[in-house]
N, C-alpha and C positions, 0 to 999 in steps of 0.2 A: 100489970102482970102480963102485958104483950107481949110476948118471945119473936120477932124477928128471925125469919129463915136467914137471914142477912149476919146474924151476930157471929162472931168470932173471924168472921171473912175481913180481910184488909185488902181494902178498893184502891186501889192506884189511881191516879187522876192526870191524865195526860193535856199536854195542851197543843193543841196544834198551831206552830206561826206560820203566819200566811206572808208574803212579800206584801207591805200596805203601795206599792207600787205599782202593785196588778190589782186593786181595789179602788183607784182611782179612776173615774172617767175618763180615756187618754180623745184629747180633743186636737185637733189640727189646726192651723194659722187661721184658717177659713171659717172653724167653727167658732172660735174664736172672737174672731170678728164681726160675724152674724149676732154674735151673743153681745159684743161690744153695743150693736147699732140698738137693742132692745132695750138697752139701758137711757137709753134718749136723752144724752149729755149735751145734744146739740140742739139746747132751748133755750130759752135768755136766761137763764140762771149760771150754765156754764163758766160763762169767767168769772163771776163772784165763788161758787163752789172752788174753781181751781184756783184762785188765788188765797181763799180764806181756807180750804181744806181739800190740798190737792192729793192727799192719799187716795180720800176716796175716789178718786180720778184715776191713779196709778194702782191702786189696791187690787182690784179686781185680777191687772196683770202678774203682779206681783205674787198674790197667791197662785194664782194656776200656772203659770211658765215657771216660776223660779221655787215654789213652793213655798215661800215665807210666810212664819203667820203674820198677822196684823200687829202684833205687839212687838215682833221684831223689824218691822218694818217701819214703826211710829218712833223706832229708838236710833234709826240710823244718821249718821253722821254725813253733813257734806265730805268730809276728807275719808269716809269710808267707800266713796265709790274710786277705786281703784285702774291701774291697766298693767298689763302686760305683753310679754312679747310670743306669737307660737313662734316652731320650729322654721314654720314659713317667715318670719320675718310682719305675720298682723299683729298691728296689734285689738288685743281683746282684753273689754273693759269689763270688770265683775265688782260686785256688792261685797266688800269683804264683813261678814257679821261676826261681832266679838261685843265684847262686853266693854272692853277699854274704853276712854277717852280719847279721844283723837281731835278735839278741837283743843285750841291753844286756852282754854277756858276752865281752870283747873275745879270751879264750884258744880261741873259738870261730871266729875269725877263717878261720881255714885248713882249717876240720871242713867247709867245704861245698866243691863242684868240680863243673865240668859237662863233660860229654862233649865237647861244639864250641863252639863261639861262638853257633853257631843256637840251641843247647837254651832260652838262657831265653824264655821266655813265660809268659804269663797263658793259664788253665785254668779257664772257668767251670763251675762245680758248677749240676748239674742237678738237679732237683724229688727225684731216688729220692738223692740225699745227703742234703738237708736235707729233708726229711719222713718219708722213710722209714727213713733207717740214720742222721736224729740226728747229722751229723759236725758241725754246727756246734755242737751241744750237747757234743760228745765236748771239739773244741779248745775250748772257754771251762773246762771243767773242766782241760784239764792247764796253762790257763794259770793258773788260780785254785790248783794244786798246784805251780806254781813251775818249771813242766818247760819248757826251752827247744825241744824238737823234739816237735812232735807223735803221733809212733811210736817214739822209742827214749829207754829210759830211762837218764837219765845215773847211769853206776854211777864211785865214786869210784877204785875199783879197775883200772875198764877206761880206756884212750886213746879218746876219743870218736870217730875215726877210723875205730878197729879197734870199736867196740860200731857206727857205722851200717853198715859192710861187715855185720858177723855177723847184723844186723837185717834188712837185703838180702835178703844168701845165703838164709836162713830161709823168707823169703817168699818167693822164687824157688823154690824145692824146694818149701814148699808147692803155690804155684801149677800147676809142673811137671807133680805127683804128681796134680794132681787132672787134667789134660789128657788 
């Protein structure tokens, strides 16, 4: 038998969007790289991690320069990294992210999937990919080694499904752990 001073009133419920752009910690080349060296990839484990799970190598850039998540970047394709021409006559290489297939490997069909409709876009790779962490040099090698995805290696044993999820997860908890 509570009466409410509130009853008969109709509350409108506003919501305010914010830019998740200006929500981000906006970091420079510098900081960057400070935060690279805390990660201390340069210990004898290094090239076992990089060759047996180089996301988590690449991962940490990949989210913060290009904004990828981890689940879009464990699905990308060697023949997904792309180039182009600008109006100057450079060219510049970008991550093109889509759901398709793009290896000539047609059981691969259904191994990719994207969050919305929005997700696909092109991802232009900035100067500290390709000069300083080598990714263009990285994907010509796993294409020259016959690997369809740039970060997860196709094992005959696992569902290639269930091996880019576990690829992911990996580097998400990486990532996590180091926050």
């Amino acid at each position: 038998n509570f009466d409410s001073p509130l009853d008969g009133i109709v509350l409108q419920r506003y919501t305010i969007k914010s830019d998740p752009s200006t929500e981000r910690l906006l970091l420079n080349d510098n900081d960057i790289k400070i935060i690279f060296n805390e990660f201390d990839y340069l210990n004898k484990r290094f090239l076992k991690t990089f060759k047996e799970d180089p996301l988590k190598i690449y991962g940490i850039f990949l989210m913060m320069y290009l904004g990828i998540r981890p689940a879009e970047a464990s699905q990308l394709m060697v023949n997904d990294l792309q180039h182009t021409e600008d109006k100057n006559g450079k060219i510049v290489y970008y991550l093109k992210v889509l759901k398709e297939n793009t290896s000539d490997d047609i059981e691969l069909d259904k191994a990719k999937k994207e969050k919305t409709p929005n997700a696909k876009r092109k991802l232009p790779l900035t100067d500290i990919f390709i000069k300083d962490l080598k990714f263009l040099d990285f994907v010509k090698q796993r294409k020259k080694e016959k690997h369809n995805f740039i970060f997860v290696n196709e094992k005959k044993d696992l569902k290639i499904i269930k091996n880019i999820a576990d690829t992911a997860r990996r580097c998400e908890d990486f990532f996590n752990s180091k926050l």
